[in-house]
C-alpha positions in Angstrom: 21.9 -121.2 79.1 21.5 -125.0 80.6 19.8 -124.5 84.0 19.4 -127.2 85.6 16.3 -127.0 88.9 16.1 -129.2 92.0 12.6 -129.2 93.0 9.7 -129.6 90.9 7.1 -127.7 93.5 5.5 -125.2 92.9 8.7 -122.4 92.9 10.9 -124.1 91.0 7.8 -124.7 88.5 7.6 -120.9 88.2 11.4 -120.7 87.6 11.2 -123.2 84.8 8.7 -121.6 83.1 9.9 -118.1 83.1 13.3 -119.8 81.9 11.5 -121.8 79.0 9.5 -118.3 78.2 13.1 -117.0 77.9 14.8 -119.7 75.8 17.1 -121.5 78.5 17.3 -125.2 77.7 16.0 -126.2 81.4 16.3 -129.9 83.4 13.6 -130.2 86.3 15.3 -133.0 89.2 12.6 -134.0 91.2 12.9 -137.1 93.6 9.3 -137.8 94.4 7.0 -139.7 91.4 3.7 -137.7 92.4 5.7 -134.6 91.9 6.6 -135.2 88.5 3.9 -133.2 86.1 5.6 -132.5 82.2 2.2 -130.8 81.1 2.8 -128.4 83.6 6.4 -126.8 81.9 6.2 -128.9 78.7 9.3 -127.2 77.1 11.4 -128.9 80.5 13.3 -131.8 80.6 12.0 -133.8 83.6 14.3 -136.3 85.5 13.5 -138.2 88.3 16.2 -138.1 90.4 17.3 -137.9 94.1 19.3 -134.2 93.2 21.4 -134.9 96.6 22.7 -138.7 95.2 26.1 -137.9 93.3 25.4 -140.5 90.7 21.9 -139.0 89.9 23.6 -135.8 89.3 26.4 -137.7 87.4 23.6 -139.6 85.1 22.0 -135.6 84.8 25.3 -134.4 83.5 25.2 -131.8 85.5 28.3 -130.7 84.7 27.5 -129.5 81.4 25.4 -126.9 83.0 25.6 -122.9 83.4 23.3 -122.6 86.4 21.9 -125.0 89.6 19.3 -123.7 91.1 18.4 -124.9 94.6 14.4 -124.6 94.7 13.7 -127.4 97.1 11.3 -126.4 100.4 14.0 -128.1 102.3 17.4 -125.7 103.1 19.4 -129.0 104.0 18.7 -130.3 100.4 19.3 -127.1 98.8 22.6 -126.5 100.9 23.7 -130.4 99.5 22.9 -129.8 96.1 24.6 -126.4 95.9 27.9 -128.0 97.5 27.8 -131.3 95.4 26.8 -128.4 91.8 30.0 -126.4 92.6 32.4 -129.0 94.4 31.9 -132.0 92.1 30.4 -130.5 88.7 32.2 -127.0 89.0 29.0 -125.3 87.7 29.9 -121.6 87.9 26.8 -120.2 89.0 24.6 -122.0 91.6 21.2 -120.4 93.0 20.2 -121.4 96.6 16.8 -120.6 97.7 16.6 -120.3 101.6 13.6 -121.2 103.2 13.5 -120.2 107.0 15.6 -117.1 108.2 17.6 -118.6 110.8 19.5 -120.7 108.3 20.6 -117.8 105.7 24.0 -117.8 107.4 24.7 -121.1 106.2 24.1 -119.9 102.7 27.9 -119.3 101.7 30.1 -119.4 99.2 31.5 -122.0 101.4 28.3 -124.5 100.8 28.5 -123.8 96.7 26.3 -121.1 97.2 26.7 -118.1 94.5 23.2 -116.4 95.3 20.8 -117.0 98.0 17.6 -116.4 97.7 15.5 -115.6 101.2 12.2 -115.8 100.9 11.7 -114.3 104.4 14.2 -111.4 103.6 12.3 -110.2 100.2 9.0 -110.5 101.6 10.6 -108.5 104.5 12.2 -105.8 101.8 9.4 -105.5 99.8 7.1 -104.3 102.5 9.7 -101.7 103.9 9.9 -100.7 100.3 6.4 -100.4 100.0 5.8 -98.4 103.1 9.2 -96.6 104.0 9.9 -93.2 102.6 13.2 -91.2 103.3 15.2 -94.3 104.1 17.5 -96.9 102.4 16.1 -100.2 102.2 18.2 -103.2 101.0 16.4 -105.3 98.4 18.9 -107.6 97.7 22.0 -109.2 98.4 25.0 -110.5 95.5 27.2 -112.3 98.1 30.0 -113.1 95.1 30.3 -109.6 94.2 29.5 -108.2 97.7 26.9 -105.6 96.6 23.3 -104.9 97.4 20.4 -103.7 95.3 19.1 -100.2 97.3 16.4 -98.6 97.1 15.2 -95.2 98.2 12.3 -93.4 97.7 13.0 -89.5 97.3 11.1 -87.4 100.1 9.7 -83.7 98.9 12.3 -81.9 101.3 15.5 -83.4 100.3 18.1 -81.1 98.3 18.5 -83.0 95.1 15.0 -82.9 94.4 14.4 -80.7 91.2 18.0 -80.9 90.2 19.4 -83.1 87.7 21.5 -86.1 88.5 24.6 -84.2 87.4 24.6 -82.5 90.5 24.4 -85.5 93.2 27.8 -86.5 94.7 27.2 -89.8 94.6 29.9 -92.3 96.2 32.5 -94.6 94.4 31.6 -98.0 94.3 27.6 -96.8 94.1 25.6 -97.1 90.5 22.6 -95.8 89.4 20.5 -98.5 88.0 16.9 -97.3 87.1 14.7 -94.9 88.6 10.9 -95.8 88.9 8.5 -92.6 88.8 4.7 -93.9 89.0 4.4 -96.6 86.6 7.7 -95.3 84.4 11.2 -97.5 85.1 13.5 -94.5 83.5 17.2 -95.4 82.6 19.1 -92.8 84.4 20.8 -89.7 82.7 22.6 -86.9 83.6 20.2 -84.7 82.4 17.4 -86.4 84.4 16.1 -84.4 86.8 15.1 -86.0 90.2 10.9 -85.7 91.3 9.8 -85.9 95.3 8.6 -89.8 95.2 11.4 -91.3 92.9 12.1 -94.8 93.8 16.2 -94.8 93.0 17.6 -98.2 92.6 21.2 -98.5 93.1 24.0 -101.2 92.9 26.5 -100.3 95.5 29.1 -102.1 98.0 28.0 -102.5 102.0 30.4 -99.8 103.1 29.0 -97.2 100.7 25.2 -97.5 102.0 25.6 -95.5 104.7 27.1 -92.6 102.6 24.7 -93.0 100.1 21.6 -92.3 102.6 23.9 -89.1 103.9 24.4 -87.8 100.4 20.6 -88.2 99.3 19.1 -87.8 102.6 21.2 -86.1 104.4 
């Protein structure tokens, strides 16, 4: 892919890197001179470049990319480049990264946005996850295919546990992506038989959450 990265702090640094790592052709926009460090994600293409001017983005030809991703610290930058990415370069998949809480509602489709990413809300998710067994906790939200990324970690009094996934009832509109036991990430199987302490990971629609806690949890 052609990502293309507004911000050249410290996240969207990280992002480049792990892209470059991964063979993306990658285009770091940052606006401020001091910012601008090329030994720091040498296999980047640096531009400096206001990434909320149209014409910057026009001299970018940022219209021949796959992905934009929003990485600034400020959410009214990243909300104006992921309107100007999808309204006036039609790039089909634009990543917004939200900054302070109170402003995730403004990360819509309606701005450009494809996927916001909330800082607040991950942090937030990750400590539930850490600490919270015998409940469903939301990891992640895909606002363009309206599905989260669930997690539950399996209690030892549950019915499913010792039985084989076969046997759970589980919702339409729910998948089964991995299941993490200890320091194992198992690809699930029918013949996989669940453990007390089993972090299941699933893919699954709003609506179905609630049935999903019932039929593991009961």
């Amino acid at each position: 892919m052609r990502v293309a990265i507004a911000g050249a702090g410290n996240v969207g640094r990280s992002i480049a890197q792990e892209l470059v790592d991964n063979g993306h052709q990658v285009m770091l926009i940052e606006r401020y001179p001091r910012m601008l460090r090329p030994e720091r994600v040498p296999g980047a293409e640096w531009v400096l470049a206001d990434a909320c001017e149209l014409s910057s983005l026009h001299e970018a030809r940022l219209q021949h990319c796959d992905v934009v991703v929003a990485a600034t610290g400020d959410d009214k930058v990243n909300l104006v480049v992921s309107l100007l990415a999808k309204t006036e370069f039609a790039v089909p998949r634009v990543v917004a990264r939200v900054n302070r809480a109170e402003n995730e509602w403004l990360f819509t489709e309606q701005w450009g946005v494809d996927v916001p990413v909330s800082k607040p809300r991950m942090m937030a998710a990750l400590v539930e996850e850490a600490v919270t067994v015998g409940d469903l906790v939301r990891l992640m939200t895909f606002r363009q295919g309206e599905a989260n990324l669930v997690e539950i970690t399996l209690p030892e009094n549950v019915e499913f546990v010792g039985q084989p996934l076969r046997q759970v009832p589980l919702p339409r509109d729910v998948a089964l992506v991995a299941i993490v036991r200890g320091k194992r990430v198992l690809v699930p199987s029918p013949d996989d038989t669940l453990e007390a302490g089993d972090e299941l990971v699933f893919v699954c629609t709003a609506e179905m959450e609630p049935q999903v806690r019932e039929v593991l949890l009961g």
